[in-house]
N, CA and C of each residue as an Amber inpcrd file, in Angstrom:
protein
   189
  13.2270000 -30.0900000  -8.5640000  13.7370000 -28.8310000  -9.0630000
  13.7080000 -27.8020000  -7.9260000  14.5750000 -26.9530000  -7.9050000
  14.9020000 -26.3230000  -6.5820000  14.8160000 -24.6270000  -7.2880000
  13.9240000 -23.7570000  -6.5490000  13.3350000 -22.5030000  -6.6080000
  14.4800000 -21.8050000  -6.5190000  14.7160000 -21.1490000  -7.2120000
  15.5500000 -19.9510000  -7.2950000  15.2310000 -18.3750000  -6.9500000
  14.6890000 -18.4840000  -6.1430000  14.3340000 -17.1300000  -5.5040000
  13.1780000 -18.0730000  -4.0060000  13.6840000 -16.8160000  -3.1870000
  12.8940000 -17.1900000  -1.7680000  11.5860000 -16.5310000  -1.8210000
  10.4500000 -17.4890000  -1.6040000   9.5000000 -16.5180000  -1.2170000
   9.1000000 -15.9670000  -0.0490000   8.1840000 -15.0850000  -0.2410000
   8.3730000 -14.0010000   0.8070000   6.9840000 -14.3620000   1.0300000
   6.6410000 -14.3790000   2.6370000   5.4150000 -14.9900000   3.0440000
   4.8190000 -13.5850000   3.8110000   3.8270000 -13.4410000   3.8460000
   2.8450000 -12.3050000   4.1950000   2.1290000 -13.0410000   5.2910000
   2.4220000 -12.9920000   6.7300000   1.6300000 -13.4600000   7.5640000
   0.5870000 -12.7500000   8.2050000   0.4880000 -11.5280000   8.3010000
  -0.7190000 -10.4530000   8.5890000  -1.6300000 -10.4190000   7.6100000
  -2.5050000 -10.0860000   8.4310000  -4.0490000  -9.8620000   7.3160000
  -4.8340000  -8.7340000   8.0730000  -5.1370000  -7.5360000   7.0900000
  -5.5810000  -6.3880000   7.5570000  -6.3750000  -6.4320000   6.6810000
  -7.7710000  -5.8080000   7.5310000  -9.0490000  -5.7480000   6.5190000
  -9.5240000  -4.3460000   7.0940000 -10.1100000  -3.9990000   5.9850000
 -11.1730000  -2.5970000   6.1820000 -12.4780000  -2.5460000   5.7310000
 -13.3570000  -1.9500000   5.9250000 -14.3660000  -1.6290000   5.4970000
 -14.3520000  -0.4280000   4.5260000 -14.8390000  -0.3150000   3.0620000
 -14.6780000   0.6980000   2.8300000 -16.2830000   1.0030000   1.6580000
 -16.4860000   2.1510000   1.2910000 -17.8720000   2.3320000   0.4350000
 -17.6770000   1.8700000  -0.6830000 -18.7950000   1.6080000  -1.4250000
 -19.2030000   1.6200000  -2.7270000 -18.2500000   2.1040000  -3.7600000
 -18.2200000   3.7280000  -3.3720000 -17.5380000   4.6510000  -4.3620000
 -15.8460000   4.5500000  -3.9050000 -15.3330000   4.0300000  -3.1050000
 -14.2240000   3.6450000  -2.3080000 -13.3000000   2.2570000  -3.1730000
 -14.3900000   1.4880000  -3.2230000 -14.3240000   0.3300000  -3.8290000
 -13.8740000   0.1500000  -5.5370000 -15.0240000   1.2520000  -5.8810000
 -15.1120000   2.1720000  -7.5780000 -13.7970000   2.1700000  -7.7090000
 -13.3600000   3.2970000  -6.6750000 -11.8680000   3.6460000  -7.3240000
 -10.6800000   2.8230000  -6.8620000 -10.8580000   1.7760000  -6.3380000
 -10.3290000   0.7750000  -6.2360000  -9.6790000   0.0070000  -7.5320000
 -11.0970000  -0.3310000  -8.2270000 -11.1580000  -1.2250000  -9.0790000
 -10.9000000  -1.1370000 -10.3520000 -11.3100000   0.8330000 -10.1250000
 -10.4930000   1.7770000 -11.3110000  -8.9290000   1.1820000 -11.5530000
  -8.2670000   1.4820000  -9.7180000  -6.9910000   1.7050000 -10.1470000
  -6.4320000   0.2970000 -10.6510000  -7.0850000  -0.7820000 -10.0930000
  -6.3480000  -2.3210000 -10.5710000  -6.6370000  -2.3940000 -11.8320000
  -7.5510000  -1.9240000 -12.5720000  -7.5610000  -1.8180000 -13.7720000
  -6.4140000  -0.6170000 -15.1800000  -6.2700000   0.0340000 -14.7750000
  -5.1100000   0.9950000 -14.8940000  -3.7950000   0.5760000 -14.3330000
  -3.7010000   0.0140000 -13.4390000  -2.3010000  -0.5460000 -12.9690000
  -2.1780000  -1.9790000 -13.3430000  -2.9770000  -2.8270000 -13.3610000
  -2.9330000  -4.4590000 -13.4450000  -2.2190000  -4.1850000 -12.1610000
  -2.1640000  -4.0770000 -11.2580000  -2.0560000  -4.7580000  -9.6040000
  -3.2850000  -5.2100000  -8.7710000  -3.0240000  -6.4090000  -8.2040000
  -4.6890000  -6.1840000  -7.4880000  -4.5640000  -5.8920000  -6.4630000
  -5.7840000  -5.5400000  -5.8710000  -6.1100000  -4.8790000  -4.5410000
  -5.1200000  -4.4530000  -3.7270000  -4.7560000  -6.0580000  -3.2020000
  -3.4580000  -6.0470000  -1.8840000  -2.2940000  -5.1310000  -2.3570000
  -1.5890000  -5.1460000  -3.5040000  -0.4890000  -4.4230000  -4.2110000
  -1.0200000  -3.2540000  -4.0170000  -2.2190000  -2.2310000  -4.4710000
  -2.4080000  -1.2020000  -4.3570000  -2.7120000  -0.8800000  -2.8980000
  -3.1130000  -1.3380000  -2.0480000  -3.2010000  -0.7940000  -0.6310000
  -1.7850000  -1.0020000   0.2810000  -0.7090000  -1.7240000  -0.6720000
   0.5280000  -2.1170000   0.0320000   1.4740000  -0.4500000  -0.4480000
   1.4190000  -0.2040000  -1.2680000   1.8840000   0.8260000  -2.3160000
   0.8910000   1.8360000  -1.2730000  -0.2780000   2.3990000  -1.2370000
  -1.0230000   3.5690000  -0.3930000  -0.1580000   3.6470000   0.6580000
  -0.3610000   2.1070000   1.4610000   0.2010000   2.3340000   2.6770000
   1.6070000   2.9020000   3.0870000   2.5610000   2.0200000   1.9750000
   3.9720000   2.9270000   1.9900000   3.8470000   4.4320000   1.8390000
   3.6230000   4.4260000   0.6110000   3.1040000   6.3930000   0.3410000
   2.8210000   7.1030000   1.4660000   2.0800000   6.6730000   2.5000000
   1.2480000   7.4520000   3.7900000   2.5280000   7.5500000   4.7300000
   3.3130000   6.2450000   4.3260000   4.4880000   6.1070000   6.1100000
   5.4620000   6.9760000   5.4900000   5.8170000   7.3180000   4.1400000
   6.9930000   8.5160000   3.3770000   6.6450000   9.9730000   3.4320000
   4.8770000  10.1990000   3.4560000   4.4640000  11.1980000   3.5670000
   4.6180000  11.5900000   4.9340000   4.4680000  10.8450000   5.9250000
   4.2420000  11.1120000   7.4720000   5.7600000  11.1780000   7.6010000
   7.0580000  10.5660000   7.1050000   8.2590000  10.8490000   7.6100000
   9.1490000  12.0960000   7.0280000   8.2950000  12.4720000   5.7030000
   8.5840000  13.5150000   4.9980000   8.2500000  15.3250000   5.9660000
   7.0180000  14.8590000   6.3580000   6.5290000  15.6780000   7.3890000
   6.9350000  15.5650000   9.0050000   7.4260000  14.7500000   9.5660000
   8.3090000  14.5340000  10.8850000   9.8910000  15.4050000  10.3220000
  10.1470000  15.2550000   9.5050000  11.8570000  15.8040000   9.3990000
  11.4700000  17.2880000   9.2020000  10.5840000  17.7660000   8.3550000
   9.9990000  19.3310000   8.1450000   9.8660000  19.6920000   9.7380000
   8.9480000  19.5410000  10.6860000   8.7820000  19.7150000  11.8040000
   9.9220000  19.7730000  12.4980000  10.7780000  18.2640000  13.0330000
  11.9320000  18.2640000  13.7910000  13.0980000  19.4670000  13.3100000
  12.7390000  19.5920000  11.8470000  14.0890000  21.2720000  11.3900000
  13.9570000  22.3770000  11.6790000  12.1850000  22.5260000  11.7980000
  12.1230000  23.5370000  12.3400000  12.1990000  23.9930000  13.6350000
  11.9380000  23.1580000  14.6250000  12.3100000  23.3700000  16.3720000
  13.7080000  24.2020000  16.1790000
């Protein structure tokens, strides 16, 4: 039987260290979202690179 959709392979692996209370609200949010971990730090991480390009175009308009 032949897959009907390609999967998409994740070859990087990024790790952090993070606290206790770090972790808390971690586990908060996979619980409130049903995503785990990786999904929610994939989702942060986008958010941070839209926020940082949101703020590069504010800057570059104003020069």
């Amino acid at each position: 039987m032949t897959r009907k959709y390609k999967a998409i392979t994740k070859d990087t692996i990024v790790s952090a260290r993070i606290s206790d209370d770090e972790m808390y609200n971690v586990r908060q949010l996979m619980d409130l979202t049903n995503l785990s971990a990786s999904e929610i730090m994939r989702k942060a991480f986008h958010l941070q690179v839209e926020r940082f390009n949101e703020i590069e175009a504010l800057n570059s308009s104003c020069l």
